[in-house]
Each structure stands twice: as structure tokens, then as C-alpha cells.
C-alpha positions in Angstrom: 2.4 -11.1 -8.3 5.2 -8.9 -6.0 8.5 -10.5 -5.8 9.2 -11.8 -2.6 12.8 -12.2 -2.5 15.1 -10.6 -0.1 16.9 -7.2 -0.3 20.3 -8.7 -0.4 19.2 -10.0 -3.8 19.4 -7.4 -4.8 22.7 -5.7 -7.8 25.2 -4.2 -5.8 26.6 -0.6 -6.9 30.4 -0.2 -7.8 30.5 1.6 -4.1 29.3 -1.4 -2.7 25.9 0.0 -1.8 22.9 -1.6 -2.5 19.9 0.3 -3.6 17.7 1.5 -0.6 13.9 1.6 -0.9 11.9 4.9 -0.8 9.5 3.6 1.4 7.9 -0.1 2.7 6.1 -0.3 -0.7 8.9 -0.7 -2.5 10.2 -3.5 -0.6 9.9 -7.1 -1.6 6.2 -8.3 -0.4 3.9 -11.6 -0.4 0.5 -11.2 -1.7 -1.1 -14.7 0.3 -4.2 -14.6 1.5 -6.6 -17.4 2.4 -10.3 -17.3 4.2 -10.7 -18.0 7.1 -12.8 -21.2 6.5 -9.4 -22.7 4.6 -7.8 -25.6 6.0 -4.7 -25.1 8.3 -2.7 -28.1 6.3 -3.2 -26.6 2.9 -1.5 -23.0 4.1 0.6 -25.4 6.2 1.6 -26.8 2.9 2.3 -23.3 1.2 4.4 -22.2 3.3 6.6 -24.7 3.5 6.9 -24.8 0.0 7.3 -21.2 0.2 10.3 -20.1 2.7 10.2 -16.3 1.7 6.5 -16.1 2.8 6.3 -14.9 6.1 3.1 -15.4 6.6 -0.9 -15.4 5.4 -3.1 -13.2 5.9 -7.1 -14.0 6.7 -9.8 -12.9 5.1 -13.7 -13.2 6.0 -15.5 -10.6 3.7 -13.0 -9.1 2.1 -11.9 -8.0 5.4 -8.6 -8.7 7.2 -9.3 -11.2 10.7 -6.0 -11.2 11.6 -2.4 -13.0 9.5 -0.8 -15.9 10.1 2.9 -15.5 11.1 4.6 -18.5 9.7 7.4 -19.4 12.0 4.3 -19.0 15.5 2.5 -21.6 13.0 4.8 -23.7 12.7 5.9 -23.7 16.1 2.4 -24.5 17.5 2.3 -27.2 15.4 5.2 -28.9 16.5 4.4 -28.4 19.8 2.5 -31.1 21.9 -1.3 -32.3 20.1 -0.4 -29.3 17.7 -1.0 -31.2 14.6 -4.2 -33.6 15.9 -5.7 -29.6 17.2 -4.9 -27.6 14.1 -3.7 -29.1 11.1 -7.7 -30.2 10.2 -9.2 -27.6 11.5 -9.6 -24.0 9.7 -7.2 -21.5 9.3 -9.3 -19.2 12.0 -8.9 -21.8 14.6 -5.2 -21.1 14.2 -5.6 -17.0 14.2 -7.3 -17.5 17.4 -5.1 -19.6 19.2 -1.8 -17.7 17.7 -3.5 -14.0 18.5 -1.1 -12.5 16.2 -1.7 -8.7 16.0 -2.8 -7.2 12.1 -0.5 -4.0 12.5 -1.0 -1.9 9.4 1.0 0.4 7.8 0.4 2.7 4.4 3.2 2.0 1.6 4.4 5.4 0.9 6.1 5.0 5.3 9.7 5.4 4.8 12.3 1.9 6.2 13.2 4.1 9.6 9.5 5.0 10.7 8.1 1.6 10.1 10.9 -0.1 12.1 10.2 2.5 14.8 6.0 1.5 14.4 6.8 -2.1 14.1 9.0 -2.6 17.1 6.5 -0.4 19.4 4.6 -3.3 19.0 4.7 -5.8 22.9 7.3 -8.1 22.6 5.1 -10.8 22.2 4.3 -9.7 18.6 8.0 -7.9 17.5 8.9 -9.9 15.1 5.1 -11.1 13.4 4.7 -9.8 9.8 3.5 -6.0 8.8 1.1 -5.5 6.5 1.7 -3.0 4.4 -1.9 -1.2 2.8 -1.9 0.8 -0.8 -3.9 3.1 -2.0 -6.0 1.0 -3.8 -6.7 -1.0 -0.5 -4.7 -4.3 -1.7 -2.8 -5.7 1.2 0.6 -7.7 1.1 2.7 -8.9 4.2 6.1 -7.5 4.9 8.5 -10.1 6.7 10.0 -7.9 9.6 13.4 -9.5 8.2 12.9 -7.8 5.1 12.4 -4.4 7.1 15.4 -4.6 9.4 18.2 -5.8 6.9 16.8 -2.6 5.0 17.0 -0.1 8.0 20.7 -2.0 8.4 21.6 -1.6 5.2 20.3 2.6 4.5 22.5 2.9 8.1 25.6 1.3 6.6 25.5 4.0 3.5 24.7 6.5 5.7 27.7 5.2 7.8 30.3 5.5 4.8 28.6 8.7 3.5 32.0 10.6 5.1 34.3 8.3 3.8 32.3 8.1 0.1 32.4 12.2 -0.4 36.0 12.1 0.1 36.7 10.0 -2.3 34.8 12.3 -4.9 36.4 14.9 -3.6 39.7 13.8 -4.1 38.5 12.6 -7.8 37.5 15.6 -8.8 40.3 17.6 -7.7 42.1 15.5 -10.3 42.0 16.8 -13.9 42.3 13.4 -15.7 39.3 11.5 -13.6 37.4 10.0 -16.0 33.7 11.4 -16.7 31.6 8.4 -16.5 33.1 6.8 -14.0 33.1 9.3 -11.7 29.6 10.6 -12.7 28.2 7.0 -11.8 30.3 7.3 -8.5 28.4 10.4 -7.7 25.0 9.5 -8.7 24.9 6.2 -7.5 25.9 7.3 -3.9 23.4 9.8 -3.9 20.8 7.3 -4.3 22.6 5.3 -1.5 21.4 8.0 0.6 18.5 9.7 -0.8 16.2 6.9 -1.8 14.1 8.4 -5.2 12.4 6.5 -8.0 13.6 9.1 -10.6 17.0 10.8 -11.0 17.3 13.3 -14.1 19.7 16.0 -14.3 18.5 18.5 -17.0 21.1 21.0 -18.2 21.1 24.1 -20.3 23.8 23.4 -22.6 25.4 19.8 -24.0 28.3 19.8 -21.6 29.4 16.2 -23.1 28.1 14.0 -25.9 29.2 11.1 -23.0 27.2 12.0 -20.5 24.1 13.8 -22.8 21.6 11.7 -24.7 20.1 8.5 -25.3 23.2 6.4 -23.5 22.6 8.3 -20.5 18.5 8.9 -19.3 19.7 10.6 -16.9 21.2 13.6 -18.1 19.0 15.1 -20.5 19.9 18.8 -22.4 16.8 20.3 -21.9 14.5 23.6 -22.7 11.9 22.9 -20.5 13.8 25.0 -18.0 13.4 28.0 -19.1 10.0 27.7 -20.3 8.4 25.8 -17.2 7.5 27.6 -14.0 9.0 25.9 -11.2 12.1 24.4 -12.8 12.7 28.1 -13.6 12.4 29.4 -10.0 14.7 26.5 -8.9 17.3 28.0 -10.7 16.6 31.8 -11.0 16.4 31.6 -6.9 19.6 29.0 -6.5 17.8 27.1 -4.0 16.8 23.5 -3.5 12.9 23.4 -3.9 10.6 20.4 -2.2 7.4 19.5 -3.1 5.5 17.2 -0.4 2.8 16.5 -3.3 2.4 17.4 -6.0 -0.9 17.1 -6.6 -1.6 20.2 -4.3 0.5 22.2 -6.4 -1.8 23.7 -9.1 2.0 25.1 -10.9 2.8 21.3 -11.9 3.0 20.4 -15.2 3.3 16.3 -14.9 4.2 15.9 -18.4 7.5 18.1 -17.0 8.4 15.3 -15.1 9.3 11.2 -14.7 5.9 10.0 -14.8 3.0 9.2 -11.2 5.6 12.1 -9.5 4.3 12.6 -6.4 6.8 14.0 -4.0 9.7 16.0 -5.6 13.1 17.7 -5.1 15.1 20.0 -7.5 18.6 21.7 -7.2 20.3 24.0 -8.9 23.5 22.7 -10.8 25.5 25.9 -11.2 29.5 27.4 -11.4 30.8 30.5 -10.7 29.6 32.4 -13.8 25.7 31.2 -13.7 23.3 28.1 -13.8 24.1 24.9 -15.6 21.1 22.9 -14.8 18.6 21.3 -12.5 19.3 18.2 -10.5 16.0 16.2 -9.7 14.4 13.7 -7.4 11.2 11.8 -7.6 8.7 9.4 -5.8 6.1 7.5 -6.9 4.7 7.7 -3.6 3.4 10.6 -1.0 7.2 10.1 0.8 8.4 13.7 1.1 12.1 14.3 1.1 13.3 15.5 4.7 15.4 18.1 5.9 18.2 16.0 6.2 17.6 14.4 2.8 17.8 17.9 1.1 21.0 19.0 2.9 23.0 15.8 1.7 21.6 16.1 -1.7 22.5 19.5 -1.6 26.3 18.3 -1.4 26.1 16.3 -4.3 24.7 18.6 -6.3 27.5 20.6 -5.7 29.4 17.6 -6.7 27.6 17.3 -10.3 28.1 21.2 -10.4 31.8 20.8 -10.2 32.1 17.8 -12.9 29.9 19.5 -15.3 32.2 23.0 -14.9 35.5 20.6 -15.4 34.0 18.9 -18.0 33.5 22.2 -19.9 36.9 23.7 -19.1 38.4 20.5 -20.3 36.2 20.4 -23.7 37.3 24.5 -23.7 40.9 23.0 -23.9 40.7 20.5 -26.1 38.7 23.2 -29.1 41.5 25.4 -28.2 43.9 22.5 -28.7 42.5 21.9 -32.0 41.9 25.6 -33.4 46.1 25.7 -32.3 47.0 22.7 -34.9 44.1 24.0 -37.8 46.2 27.2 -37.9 49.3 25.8 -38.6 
């Protein structure tokens, strides 16, 4: 059963970001559904017990009749001969007098376009539940709620996105930032910004045992990218590469990547004197990564490009440090 508890549930980042969706299927969704021969008062009685439902949605063959927004429920019932009308009767009588609109939309739809579908809708029906359609044809409701605190909150990062890159700036023009901290600092506002299911950063050399290996997923030391195709054009090309899907691309190797990729981004991680690595970004989903997306990743991964080189030239002084004391 999907969760249906509210975005603002969700763990905080040390920036004070919280983790935006990739797209409406990724949001928190109720899986109710009832025929339409079920008795008002028993979904009455769910959904009272159930405050983060927004809603039911009715069935008659398998097929969607219409939903059931909760709080136009409610409302009817409280209104005059609303409970001696309804409460008895079946759910349909309910969907008929109600005539709440069943406006789908596909999961893989980013937060911003199904705001902009959803509130297209006549005013009458702005605020009923979505429901939000997978590829395997199951159907959940999506409390508008839900949708609009998540458009807020992917506007408030992208808000502080000016504010955030100066800080990083300013922290890696210092030679004594800390690694870690300011490797979480850069990754964690990327994904503040650039919604992905999969972040991997997959470098040609060990630049640090804190950042490489099995205490960090993320940052992997990796051959793959000089023996797989389009890693290796990533970085022989120094260009950002997107793939819409994946599965159009007869080139991809899925055992290459996070696994059910479906859309994807690499970026070259390089300094002055060549390529370090690959940054990459994945979906589950059929979301392709926009224009926009790419060019504010692209900053980052210039970002990542400049702690790993730092990271080198510090480890370079620290060998050369210790080759100075074994002489003496």
C-alpha cells in the first residue's frame, strides 16, 4: 500500500531543502477504491478515519465512474437532508450528485506540468483530487494539497539556488573546507534542483578513501568508463549527454547503470589537465531532464570538478609532506 502522508514529512537536508519528487508518481498517493454499489456511510466512515485520504475513487467493471472528493462529500452531507439522501444510498448516488470530474494524469508528469493541467480544470473542480495512472494501469488519487506544497516547495529551492552556489563557492575557495561536508552540501543541493532517483559519480582514479567506496554509493572508482560506449563519449566529447529513454537507445548497457533507468543525464567531471569522471542522473520514470535542468546541473558538476581537483592537490601535499620527513 503507497504511503499517504504528506511531503512535509518528509527528512529535511542540512540546506534546509526537502527532497523534491521527479514526477507525480513519486508523490505520496491513496490507493481507495470502492464500487459503485458500496454504501455511502461505509466510505463516509473511511474517510473520516482516514484524514490524508482525499478521496475514493469508483469503480463499476474495473473501470473508473468518477472519485469521490472528500471534503464535497462531506460538505453535501452536512448540508440540509444530506445524510437522510445519501448516507444509505450507494456511493454512485453520491458521484452523481457531486459530478466531480476524473482528470487523469500518467506518473512519470513532472510537479509543474500537473499543477498547470490540474488548475486548467473550471473552478468548480480546482481543488478535487487527480488521479495519477501507471503503467501497469493501477490508479491512485493525488490530494491537490499534496501537488501544490510540492510545486511550493521545488520553487523555494529554486528560489535560494543563487544564494546556495555562493556559499559553495565561497567553500571551495577555502583550502581547509572539509571534504564530506561540503561534498554533501553540493550533492544534496543538486537534487534540490534536479529531481533524479539515482546520483553516482564514477571517477577514473580514487581521489579519496572518504569519499570512494562502500561508505559512500555514490562515488564509485570505476572502469566501466573507459570500456562502455556512451560513458566514454560523455567524457571524450566534454559535454553533458541526455537520454529521453533509454530504451530507444540500442547503445545502452542497463547493467551500466542504477537499475529500471529510464531517462538519463551524464557530465563530465574534469580539471585543467583532463577528465576525472562522470557525474550521473537517473529516473525510474519516462521524465526527461530539460534544458534548464541540464544547465544547472552543469554548474555543479563544475562544482564536484573543482572538489575532486582540490582534493587531489591536497592529498599531492600531504605524500609530499610525508616523502619530506621519511628522508630525514
Amino acid at each position: 500500500m503507497r504511503t499517504t502522508s504528506v511531503p512535509h514529512y518528509f527528512n529535511f537536508f542540512p540546506t534546509g531543502n526537502i527532497p523534491v519528487p521527479v514526477c507525480i508518481g513519486d508523490l505520496p498517493l491513496s490507493e481507495y477504491t470502492v464500487p459503485y454499489y458500496a454504501m455511502t456511510e461505509d466510505v463516509a466512515e473511511f474517510l473520516d478515519a482516514n484524514p490524508l485520504v482525499p478521496g475514493a475513487i469508483i469503480l463499476r467493471e474495473n473501470k473508473i465512474t468518477g472519485i469521490i472528493p472528500r471534503h464535497k462529500m462531506f460538505e453535501r452531507l452536512g448540508r440540509r437532508y444530506g445524510v437522510e439522501l445519501f448516507l444509505r444510498k450507494p456511493i454512485q448516488d453520491m458521484c452523481r450528485e457531486l459530478q466531480a470530474e476524473a482528470f487523469v494524469l500518467r506518473n512519470h508528469i513532472s510537479i509543474n506540468s500537473a499543477v498547470r493541467l490540474a488548475l486548467s480544470r473550471t473552478q468548480e473542480h480546482l481543488y478535487d483530487p487527480v488521479i495519477v495512472e501507471f503503467e501497469d494501469r493501477s490508479t491512485y488519487l493525488l490530494d491537490m494539497y499534496v501537488l501544490l506544497l510540492s510545486q511550493s516547495q521545488l520553487s523555494h529551492n529554486l528560489s535560494g539556488i543563487v544564494s546556495t552556489l555562493n556559499n559553495i563557492e565561497i567553500i571551495l575557495g577555502n583550502d581547509n573546507n572539509e571534504a564530506k561536508s561540503t561534498f554533501d552540501l553540493i550533492v544534496q543541493s543538486l537534487q534540490g534542483v534536479v529531481p533524479a532517483h539515482h546520483i553516482r559519480i564514477l571517477l577514473k582514479n580514487e581521489a579519496d578513501t572518504d569519499l570512494v567506496g562502500y561508505n559512500n554509493p555514490i562515488v564509485q572508482h570505476s572502469p566501466v568508463l573507459e570500456t562502455y560506449s556512451i560513458y566514454r563519449s560523455v567524457l571524450s566529447m566534454n559535454q553533458p549527454t541526455v537520454i529521453e529513454d533509454v530504451l530507444m537507445v540500442p547503445a545502452w548497457i542497463s547493467q551500466e547503470a542504477p537499475p529500471f533507468t529510464r531517462s538519463w543525464m551524464g557530465l563530465p567531471l574534469a580539471n585543467g589537465q583532463g577528465p576525472l569522471g562522470l557525474l550521473t542522473l537517473a529516473r525510474t520514470t519516462f521524465s526527461p531532464f530539460t534544458t534548464h535542468e541540464k544547465e544547472i546541473a552543469q554548474v555543479f558538476a563544475r562544482y564536484l570538478s573543482k572538489l575532486f581537483m582540490n582534493i587531489s592537490l591536497r592529498m599531492d601535499r600531504i605524500r609530499s609532506l610525508e616523502r619530506k620527513y621519511q628522508r630525514r
